[in-house]
N, C-alpha and C positions, 0 to 999 in steps of 0.2 A: 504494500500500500504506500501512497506516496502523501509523505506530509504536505501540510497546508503550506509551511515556510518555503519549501522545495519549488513547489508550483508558483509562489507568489512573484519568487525572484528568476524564472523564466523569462529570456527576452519574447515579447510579443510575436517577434518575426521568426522564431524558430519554428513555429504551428501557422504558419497563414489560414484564413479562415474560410477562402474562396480559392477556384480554381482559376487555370491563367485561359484568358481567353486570346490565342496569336493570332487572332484576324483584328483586333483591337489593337493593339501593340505598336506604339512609335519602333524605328529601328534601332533606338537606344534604350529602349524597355526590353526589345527583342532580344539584344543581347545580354542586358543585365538575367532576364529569366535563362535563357539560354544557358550563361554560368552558372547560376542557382540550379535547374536541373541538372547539369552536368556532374557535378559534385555530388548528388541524389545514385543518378547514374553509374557514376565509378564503383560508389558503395555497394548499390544491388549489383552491376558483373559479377564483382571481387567475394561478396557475401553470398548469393547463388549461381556460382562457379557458372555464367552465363558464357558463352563462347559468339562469334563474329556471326552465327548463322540466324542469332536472336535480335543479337543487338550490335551490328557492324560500328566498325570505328568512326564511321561518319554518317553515323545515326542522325547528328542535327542538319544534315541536307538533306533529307527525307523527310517532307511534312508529315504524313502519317505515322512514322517514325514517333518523331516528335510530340504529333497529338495521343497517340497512345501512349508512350513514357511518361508525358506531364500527366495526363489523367491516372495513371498509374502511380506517381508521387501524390497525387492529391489524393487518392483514397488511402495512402499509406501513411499519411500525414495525419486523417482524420481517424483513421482504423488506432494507430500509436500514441495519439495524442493521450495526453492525461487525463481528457473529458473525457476518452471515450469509453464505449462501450466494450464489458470484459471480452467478449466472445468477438468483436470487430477483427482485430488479429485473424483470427480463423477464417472468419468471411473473407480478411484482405486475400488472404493465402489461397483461396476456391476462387477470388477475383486476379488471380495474378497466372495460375493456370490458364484462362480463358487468354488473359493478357501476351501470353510467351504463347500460346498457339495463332493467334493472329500477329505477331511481332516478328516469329519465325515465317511467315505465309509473307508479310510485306521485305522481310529482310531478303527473302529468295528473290523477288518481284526486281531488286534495286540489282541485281548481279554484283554486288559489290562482294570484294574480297578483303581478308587483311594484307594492307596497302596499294587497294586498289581499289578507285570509289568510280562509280558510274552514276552521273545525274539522271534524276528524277525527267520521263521523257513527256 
């Protein structure tokens, strides 16, 4: 359980409280979230020993890419948050499956390899 003190002194912007919406996006918000997913990112590869065929190295020039990873941070956000609900973890986990099966289907789609990116046609 997590004290009340713990939670208090939480920075705000570690849990955002809304998803990113990238057709809204100046291209200096673009990038700022861009880095902030990125970081997200690094962590799930490295943490679900995820390989190039899920989530290729040049994942943020694939929109879809992109739109599915952010939505996938944002429900990992609200699933771990310290508001959340006990069982959300689990649910995130049954929503992350669905997530690396269409992740793997658009990563195939981009032909892209490790060290070899093909834009989006």
């Amino acid at each position: 359980m997590t004290s009340p003190e713990y939670t208090e002194n939480l920075p705000p912007d570690l849990f955002p409280t809304f998803p990113v919406c990238w057709a809204t996006l100046s291209d200096l918000e673009t990038e700022d979230s861009l880095e902030e997913l990125e970081d997200w990112i690094t962590w799930l590869v490295e943490r679900y020993t995820l390989d190039h065929r899920t989530v290729p190295p040049c994942w943020e020039h694939h929109g879809a890419l992109v739109e599915e990873l952010s939505a996938l941070r944002t429900a990992w956000i609200a699933a771990f948050n310290v508001t959340g609900r006990p069982e959300a973890p689990l649910e995130w986990h049954a929503q992350f499956a669905g997530a690396r099966q269409r992740l793997t289907d658009w990563a195939s789609r981009t032909g892209c390899r490790t060290g070899t990116h093909r834009p989006d046609r």
